[in-house]
PAZAPA-4460 file (N, C-alpha, C; in steps of 0.05 Angstrom, whole numbers, plus 32768, in hexadecimal, padded with zeros to 4 digits):
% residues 255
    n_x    n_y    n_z   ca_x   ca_y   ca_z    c_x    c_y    c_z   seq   type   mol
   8010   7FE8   8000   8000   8000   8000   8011   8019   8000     1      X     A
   8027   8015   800D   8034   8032   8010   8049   8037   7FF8     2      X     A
   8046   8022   7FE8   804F   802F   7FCF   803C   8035   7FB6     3      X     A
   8026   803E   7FB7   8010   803D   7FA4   8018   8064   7FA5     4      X     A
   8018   806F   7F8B   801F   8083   7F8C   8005   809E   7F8F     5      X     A
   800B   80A9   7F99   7FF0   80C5   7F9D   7FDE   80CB   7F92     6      X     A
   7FCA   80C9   7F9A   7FBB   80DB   7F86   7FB9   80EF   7F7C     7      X     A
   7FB0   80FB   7F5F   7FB7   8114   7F57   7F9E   8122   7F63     8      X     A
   7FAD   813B   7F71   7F9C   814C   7F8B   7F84   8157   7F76     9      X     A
   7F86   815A   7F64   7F67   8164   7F5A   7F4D   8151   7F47    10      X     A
   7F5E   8138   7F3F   7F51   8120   7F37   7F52   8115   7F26    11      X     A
   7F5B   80F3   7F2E   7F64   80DB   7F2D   7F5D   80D7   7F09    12      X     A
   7F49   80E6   7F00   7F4E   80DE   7EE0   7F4F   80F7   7ED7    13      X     A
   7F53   8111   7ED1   7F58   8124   7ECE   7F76   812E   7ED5    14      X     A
   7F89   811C   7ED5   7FA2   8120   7ED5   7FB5   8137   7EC6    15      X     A
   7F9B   8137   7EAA   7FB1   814C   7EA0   7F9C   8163   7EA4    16      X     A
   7F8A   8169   7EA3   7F72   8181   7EA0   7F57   8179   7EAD    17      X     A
   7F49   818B   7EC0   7F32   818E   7EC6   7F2C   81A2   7EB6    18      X     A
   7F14   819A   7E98   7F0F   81A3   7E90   7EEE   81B1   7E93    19      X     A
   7EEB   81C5   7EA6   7EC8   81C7   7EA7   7EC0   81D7   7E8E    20      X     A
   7E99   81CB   7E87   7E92   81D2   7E75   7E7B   81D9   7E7F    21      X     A
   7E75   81F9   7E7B   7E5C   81FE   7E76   7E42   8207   7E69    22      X     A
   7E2D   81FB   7E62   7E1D   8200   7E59   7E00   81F9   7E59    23      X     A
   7DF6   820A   7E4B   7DD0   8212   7E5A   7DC3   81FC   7E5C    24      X     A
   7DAE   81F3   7E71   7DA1   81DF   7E77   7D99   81D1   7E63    25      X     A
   7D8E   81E5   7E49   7D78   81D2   7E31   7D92   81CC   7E20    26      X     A
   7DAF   81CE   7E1E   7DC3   81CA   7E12   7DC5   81A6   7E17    27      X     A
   7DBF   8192   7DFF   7DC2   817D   7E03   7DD4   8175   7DE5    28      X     A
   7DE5   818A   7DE0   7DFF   8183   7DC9   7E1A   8189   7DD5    29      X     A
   7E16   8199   7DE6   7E3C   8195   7DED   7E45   8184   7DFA    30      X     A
   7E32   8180   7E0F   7E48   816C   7E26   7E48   8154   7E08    31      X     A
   7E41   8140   7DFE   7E46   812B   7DEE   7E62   8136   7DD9    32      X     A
   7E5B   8150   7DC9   7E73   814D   7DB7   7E86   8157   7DC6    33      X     A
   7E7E   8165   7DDA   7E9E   816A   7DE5   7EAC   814E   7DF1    34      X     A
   7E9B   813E   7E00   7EAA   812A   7E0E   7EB2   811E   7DF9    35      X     A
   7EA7   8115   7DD3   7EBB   8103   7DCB   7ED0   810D   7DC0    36      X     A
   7EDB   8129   7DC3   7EF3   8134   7DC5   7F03   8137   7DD5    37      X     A
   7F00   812B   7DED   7F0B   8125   7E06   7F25   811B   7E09    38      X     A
   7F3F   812B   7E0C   7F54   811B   7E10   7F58   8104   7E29    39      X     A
   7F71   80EE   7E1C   7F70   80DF   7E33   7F7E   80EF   7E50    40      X     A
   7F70   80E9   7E6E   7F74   80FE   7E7F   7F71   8116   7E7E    41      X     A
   7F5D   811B   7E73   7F4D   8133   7E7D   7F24   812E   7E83    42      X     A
   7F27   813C   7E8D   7F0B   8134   7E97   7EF7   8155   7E97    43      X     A
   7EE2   814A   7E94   7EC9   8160   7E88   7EB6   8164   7EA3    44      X     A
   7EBE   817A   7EB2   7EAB   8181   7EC1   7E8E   818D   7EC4    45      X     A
   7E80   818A   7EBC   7E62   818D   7EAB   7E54   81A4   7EC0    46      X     A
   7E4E   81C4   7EB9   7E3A   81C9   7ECD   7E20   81D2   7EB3    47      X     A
   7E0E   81E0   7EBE   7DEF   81E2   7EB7   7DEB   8200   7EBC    48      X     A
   7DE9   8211   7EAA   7DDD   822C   7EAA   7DBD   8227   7EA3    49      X     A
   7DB3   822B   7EBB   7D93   822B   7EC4   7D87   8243   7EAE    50      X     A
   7D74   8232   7E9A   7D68   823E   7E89   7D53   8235   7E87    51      X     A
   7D36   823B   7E82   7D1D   8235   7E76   7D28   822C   7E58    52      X     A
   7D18   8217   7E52   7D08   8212   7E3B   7CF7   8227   7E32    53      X     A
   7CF0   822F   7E1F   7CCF   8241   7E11   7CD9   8242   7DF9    54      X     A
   7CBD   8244   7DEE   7CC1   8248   7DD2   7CC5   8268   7DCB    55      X     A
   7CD7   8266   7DB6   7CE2   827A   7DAF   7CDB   8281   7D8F    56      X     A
   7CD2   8296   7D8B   7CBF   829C   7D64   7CC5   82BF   7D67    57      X     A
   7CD6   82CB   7D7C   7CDB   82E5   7D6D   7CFA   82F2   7D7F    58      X     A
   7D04   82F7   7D76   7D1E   830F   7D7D   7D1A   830F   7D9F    59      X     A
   7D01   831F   7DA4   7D01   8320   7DBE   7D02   8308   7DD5    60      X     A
   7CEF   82F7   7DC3   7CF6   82DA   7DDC   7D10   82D1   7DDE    61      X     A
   7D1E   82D3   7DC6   7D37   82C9   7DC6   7D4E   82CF   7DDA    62      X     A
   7D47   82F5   7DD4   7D52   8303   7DE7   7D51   82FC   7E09    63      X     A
   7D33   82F5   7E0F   7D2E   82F2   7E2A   7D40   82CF   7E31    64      X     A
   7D3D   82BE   7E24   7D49   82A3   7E29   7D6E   82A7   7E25    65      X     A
   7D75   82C1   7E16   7D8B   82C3   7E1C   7D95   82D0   7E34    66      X     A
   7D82   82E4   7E3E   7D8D   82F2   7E54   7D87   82DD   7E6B    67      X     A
   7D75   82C9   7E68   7D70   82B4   7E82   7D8F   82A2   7E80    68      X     A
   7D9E   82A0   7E63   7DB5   8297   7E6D   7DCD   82A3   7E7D    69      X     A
   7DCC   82BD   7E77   7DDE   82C9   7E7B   7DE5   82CF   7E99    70      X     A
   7DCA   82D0   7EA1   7DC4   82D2   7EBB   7DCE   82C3   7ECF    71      X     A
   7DC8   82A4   7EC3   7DCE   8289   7ED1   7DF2   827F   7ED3    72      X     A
   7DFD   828F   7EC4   7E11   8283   7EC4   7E24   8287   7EDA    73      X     A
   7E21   82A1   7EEB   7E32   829D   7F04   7E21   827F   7F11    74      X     A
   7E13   8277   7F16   7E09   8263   7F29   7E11   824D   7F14    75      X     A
   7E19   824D   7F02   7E24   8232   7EF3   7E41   822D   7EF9    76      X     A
   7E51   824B   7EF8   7E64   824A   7F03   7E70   823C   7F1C    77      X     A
   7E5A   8246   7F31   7E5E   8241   7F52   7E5C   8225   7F4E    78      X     A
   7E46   821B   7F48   7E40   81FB   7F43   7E5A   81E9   7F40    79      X     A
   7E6E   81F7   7F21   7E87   81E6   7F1D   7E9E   81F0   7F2B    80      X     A
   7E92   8204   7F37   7EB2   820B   7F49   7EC1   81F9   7F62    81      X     A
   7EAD   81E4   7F68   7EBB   81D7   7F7F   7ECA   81BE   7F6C    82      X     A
   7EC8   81BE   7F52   7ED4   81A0   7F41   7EF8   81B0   7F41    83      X     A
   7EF9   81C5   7F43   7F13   81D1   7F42   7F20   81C9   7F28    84      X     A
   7F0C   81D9   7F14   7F11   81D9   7EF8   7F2D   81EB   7EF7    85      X     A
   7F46   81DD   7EDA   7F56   81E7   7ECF   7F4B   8201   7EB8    86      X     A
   7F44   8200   7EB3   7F36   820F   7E9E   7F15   820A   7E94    87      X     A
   7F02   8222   7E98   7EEA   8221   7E8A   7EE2   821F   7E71    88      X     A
   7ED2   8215   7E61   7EC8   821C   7E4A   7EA9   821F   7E45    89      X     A
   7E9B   823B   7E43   7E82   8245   7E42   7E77   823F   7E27    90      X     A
   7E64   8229   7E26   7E57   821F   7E0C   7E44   8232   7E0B    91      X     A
   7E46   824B   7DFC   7E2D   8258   7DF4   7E33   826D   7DE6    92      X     A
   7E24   8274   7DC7   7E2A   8287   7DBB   7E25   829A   7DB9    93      X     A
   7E05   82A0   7DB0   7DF8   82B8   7DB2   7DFF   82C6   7DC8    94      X     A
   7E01   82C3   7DE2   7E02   82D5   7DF3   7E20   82EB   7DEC    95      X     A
   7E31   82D9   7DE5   7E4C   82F1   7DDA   7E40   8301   7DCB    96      X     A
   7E39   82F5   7DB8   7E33   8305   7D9E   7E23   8319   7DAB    97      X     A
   7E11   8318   7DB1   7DFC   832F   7DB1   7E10   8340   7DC3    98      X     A
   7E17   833D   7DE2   7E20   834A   7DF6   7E41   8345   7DE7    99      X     A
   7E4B   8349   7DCF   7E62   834A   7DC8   7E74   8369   7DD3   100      X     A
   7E8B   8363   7DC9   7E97   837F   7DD2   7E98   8383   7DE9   101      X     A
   7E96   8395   7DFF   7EA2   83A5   7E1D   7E88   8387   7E25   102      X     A
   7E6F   838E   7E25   7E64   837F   7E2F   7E6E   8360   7E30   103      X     A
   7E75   8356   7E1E   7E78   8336   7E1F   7E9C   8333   7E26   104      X     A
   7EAE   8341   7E1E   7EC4   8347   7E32   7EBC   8344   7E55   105      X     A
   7EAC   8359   7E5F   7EAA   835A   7E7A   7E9F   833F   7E80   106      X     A
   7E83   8335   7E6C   7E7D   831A   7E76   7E92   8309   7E7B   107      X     A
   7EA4   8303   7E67   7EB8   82E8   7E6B   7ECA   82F4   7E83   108      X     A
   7ECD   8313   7E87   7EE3   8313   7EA5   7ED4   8311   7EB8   109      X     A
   7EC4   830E   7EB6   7EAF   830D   7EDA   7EB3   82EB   7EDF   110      X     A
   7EA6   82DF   7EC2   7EA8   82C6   7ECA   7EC4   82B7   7ED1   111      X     A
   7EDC   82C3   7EC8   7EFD   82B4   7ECC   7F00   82BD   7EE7   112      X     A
   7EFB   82D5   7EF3   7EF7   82E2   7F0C   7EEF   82CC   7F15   113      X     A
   7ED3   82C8   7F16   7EBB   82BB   7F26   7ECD   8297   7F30   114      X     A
   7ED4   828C   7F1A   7EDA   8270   7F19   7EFC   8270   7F1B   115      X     A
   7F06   8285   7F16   7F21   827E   7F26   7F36   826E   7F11   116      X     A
   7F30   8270   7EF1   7F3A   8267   7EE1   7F39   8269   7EC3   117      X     A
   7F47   826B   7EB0   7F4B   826E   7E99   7F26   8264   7E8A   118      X     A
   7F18   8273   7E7F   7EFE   8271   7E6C   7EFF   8277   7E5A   119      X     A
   7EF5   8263   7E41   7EF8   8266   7E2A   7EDE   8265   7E1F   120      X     A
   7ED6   827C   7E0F   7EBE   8289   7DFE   7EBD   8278   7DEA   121      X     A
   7EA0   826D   7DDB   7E9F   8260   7DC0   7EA7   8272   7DB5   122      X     A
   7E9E   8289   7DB0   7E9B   82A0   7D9A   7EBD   82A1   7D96   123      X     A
   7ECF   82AF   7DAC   7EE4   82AB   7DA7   7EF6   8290   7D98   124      X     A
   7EEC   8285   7DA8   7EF8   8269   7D98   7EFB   8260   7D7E   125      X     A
   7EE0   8270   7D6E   7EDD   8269   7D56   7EED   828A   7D42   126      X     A
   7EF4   8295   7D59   7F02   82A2   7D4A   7F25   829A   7D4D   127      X     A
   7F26   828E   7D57   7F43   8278   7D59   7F44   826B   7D49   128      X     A
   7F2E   825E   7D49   7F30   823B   7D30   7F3C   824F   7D14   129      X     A
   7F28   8266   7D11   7F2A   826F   7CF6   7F48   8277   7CF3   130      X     A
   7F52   828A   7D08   7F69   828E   7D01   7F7A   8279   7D00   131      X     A
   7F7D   8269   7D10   7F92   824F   7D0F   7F8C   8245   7CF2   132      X     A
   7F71   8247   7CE8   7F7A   8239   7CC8   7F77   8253   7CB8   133      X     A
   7F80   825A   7CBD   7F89   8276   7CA6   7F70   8282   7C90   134      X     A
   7F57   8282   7CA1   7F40   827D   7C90   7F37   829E   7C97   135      X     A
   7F23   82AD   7C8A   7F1F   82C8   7C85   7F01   82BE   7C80   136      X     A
   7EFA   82C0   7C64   7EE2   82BE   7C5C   7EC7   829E   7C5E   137      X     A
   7EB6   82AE   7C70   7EA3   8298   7C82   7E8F   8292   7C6F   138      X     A
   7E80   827F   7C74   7E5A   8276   7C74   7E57   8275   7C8E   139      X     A
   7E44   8283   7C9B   7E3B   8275   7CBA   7E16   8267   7CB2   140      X     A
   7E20   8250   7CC8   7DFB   8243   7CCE   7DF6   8254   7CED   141      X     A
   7DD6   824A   7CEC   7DD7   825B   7CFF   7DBD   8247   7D14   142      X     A
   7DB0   8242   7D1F   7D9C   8234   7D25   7D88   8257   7D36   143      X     A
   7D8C   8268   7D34   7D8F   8283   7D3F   7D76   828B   7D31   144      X     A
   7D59   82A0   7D3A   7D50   82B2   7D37   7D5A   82C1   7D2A   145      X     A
   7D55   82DA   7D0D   7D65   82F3   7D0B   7D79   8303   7D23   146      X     A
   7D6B   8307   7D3A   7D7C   8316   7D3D   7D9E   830A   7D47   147      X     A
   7D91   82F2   7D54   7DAE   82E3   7D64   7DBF   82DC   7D4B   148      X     A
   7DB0   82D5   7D30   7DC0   82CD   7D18   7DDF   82E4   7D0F   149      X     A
   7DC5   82FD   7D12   7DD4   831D   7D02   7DEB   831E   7D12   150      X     A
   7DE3   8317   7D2E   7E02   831D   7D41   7E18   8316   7D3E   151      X     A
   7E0F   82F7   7D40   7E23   82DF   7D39   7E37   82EC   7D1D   152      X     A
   7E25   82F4   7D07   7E30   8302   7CEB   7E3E   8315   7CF0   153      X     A
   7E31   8330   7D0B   7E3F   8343   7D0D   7E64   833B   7D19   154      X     A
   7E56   8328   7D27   7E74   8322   7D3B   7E8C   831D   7D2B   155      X     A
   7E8C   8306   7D18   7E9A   82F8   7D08   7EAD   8314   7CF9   156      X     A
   7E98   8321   7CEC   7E9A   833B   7CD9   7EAE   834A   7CDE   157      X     A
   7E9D   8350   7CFC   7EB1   8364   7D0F   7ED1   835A   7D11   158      X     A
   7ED8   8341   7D12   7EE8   833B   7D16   7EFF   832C   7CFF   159      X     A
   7EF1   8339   7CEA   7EFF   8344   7CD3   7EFB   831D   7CB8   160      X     A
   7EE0   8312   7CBD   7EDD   82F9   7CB6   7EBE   8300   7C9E   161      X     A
   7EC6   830D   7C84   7EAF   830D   7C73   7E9A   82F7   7C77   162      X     A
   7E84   8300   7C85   7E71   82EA   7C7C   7E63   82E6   7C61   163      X     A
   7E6D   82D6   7C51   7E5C   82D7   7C2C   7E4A   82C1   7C23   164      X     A
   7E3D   82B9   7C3D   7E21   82A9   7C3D   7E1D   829D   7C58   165      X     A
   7E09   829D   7C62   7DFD   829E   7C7D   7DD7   828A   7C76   166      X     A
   7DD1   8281   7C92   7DBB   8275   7C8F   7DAF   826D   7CA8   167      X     A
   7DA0   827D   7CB5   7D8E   827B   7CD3   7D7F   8259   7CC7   168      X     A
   7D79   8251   7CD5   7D6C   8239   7CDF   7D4F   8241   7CE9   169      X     A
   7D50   8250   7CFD   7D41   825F   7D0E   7D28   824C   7D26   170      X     A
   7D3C   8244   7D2F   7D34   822B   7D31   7D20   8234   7D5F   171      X     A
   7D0A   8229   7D5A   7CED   823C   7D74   7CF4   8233   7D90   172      X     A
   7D06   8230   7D98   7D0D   8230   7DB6   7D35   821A   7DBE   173      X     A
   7D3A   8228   7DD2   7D55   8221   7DD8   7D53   81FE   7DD5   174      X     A
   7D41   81EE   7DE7   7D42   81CF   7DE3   7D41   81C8   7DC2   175      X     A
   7D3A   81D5   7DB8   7D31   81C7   7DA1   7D3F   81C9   7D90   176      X     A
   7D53   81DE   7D97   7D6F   81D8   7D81   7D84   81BD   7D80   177      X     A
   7D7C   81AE   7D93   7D85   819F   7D96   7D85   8184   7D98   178      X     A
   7D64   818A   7D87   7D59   816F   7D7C   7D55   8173   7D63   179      X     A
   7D65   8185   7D50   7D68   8188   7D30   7D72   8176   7D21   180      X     A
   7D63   815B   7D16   7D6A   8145   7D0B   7D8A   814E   7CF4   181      X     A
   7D9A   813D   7CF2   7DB3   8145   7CDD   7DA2   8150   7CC6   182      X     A
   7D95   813B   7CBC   7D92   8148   7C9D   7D80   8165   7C96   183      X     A
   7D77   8164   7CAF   7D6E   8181   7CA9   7D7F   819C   7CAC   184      X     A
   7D99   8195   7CBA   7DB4   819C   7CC0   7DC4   819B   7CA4   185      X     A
   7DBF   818F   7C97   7DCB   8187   7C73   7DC2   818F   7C66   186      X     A
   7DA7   819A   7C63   7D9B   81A7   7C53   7D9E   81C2   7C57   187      X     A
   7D9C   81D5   7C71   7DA7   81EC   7C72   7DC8   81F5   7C6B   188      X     A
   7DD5   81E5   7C6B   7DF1   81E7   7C62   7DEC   81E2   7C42   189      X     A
   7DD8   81D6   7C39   7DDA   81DF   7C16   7DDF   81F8   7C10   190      X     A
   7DCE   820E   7C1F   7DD5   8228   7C1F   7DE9   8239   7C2A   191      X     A
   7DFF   822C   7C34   7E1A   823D   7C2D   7E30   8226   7C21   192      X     A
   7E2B   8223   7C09   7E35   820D   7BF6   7E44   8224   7BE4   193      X     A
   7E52   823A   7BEE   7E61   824A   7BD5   7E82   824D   7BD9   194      X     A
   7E8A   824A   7BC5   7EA8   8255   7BC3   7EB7   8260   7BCC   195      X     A
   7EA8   827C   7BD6   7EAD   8290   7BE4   7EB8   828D   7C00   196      X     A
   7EA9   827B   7C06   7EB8   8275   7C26   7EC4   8263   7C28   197      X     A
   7EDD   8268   7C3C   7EFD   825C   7C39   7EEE   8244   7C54   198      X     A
   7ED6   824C   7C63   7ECD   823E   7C7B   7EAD   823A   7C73   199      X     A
   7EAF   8228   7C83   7E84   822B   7C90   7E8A   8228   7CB6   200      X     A
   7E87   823F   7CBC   7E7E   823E   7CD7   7E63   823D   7CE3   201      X     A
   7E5C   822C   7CF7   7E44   822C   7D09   7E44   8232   7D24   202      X     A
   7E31   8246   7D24   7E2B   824E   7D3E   7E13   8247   7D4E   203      X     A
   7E14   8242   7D6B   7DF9   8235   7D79   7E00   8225   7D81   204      X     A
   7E0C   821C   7D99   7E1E   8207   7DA4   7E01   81E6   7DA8   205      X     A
   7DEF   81F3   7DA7   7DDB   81D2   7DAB   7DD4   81CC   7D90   206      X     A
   7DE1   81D9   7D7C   7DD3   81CB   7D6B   7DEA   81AE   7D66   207      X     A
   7DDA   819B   7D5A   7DEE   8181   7D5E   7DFE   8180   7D3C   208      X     A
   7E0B   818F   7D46   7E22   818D   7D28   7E3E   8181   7D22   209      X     A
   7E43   817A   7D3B   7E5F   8174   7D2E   7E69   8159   7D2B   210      X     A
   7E54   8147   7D1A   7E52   812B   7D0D   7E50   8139   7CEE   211      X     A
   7E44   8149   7CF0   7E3B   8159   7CD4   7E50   816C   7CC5   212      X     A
   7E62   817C   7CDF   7E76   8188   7CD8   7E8C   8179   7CC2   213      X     A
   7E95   8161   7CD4   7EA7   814E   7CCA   7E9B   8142   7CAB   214      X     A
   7E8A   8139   7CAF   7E82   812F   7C91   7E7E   8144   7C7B   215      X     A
   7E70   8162   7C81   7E7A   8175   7C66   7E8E   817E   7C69   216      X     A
   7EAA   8175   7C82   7EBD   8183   7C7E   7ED4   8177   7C62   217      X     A
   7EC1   8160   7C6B   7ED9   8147   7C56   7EC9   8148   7C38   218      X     A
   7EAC   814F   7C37   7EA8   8155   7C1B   7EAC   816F   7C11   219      X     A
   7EB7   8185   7C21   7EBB   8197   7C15   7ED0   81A2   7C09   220      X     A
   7EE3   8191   7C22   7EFE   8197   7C20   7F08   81B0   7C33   221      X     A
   7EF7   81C0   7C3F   7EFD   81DD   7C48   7EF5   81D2   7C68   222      X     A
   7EFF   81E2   7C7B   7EF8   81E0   7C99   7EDC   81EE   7C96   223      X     A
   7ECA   81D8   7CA0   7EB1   81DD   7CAD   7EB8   81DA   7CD1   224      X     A
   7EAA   81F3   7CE0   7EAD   81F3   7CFE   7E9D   81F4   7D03   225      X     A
   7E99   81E2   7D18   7E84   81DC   7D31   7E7D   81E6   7D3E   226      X     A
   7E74   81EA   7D4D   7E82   8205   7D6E   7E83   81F6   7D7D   227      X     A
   7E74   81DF   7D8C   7E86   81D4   7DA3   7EA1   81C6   7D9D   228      X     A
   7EA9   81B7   7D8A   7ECC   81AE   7D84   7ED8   81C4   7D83   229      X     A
   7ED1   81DA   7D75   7EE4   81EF   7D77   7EEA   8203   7D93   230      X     A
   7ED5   8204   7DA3   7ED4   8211   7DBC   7EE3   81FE   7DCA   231      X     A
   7EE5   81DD   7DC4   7EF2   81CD   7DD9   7F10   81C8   7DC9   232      X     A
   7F0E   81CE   7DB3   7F2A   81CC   7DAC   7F34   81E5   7DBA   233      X     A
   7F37   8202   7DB5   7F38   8215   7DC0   7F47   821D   7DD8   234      X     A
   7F29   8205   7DE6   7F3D   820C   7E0E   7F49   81FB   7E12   235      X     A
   7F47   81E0   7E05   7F5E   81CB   7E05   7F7D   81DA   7DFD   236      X     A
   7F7E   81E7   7DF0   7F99   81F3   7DE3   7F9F   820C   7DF4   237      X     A
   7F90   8218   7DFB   7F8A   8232   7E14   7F99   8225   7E28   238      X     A
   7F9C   8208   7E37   7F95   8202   7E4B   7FB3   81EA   7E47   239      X     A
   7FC3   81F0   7E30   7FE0   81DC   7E2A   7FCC   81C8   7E28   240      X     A
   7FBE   81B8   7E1B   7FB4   819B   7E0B   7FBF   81A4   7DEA   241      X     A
   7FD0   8192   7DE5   7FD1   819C   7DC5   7FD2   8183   7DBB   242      X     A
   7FC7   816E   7DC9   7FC0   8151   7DB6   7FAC   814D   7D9A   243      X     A
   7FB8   8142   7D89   7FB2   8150   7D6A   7FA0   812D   7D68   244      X     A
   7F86   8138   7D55   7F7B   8118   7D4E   7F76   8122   7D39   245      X     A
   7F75   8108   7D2B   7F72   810B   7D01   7F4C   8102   7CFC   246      X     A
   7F44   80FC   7D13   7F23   80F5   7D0E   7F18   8108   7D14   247      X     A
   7F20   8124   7D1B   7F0B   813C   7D2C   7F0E   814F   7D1B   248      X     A
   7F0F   814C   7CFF   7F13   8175   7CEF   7F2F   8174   7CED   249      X     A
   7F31   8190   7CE0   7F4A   8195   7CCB   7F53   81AC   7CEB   250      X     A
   7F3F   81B1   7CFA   7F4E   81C5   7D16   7F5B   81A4   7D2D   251      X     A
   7F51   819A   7D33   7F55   8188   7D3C   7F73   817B   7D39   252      X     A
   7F77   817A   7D20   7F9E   8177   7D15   7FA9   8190   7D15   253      X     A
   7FA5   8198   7D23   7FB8   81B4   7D24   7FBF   81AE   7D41   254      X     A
   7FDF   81B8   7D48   7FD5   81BF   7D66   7FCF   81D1   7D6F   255      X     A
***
């Protein structure tokens, strides 16, 4: 017995990274694609930003189910703060986008404040993936209402990424993005099928895309992004993970 060696003080399979992940209650797409991106020894600390369900058919409801997340997320925080996460990663998009700029800056420092550790933004993230592959001109999907869509467009824009074909989904309440069968997921990507873009990015962390990503990424030839692989590639690399796999995207072989 007294040679059996220590345990590692923050936990026994998370040796290399406590990775916590959070996102909104009706969110039933990240925890799955993030965990099968899961390096060996690291482990996924899962919390829950307390959100209603409702259906959602205009700008304003959208708005209200976004500000119910925004709200929730210090108490999602507190929730994973006793797992004594290495680094966060916040699965959610629209809320940057809209509250982008000073506002969504101050969001992500309250929350690194709050939890005591390095947090990594989808929105940002996917402005990583793009630069790491040297990509400029976008398609974004969107599963988004107009307005959460326009943001998502403005954000990208702003940050110097032509959007030259775009396509809301528009899809009537937060759960339900995340029971959007693939092929109806394949059929909206008919419509950013152009030349023009060096990428197809997607935004809306529940929608279930990134089975879908990989298969038009290999018929297209061009990086199609996900947002949860890319948000978890991101803080994996934020966070020293630079383990490269040849089955996860053309970001995924990068380190």
């Amino acid at each position: 017995m007294d040679d059996e060696p220590p345990l590692n003080p923050v936990s026994s399979y998370g040796l290399r990274l406590v990775m916590g992940v959070i996102a909104p209650a009706t969110n039933t797409t990240s925890q799955p694609e993030m965990e099968a991106l899961r390096p060996d020894d690291v482990v996924n600390a899962h919390a829950r930003i307390p959100n209603p369900d409702r259906a959602v058919f205009t700008d304003a409801d959208q708005r209200a189910v976004r500000a119910s997340m925004v709200e929730g997320l210090g108490a999602a925080l507190d929730t994973l703060a006793p797992a004594r996460p290495d680094h966060v990663v916040i699965a959610v998009m629209v809320e940057t986008f809209v509250g982008g700029g000073e506002p969504g800056a101050r969001l992500l420092a309250d929350a690194t404040a709050r939890i005591g550790c390095p947090v990594t933004a989808t929105s940002h993230a996917l402005l990583a993936g793009l630069a790491a592959l040297s990509v400029r001109r976008v398609a974004v999907l969107s599963p988004f209402l107009p307005e959460g869509h326009a943001a998502a467009i403005r954000f990208l824009e702003e940050a110097g990424h032509p959007v030259v074909a775009s396509h809301s989904m528009k899809i009537h309440g937060p759960a339900a993005i995340g029971r959007v069968p693939p092929m109806r997921i394949r059929q909206a990507l008919a419509a950013l099928d152009t030349k023009e873009a060096e990428a197809v990015v997607q935004v809306g962390t529940n929608l279930p895309f990134a089975a879908v990503a990989l298969e038009v990424e290999r018929a297209l030839g061009k990086p199609v992004l996900a947002s949860n692989p890319v948000a978890y590639w991101h803080a994996l690399r934020r966070a020293g993970i630079e383990d490269r796999r040849s089955d996860a995207g053309m970001l995924f072989a990068l380190a």
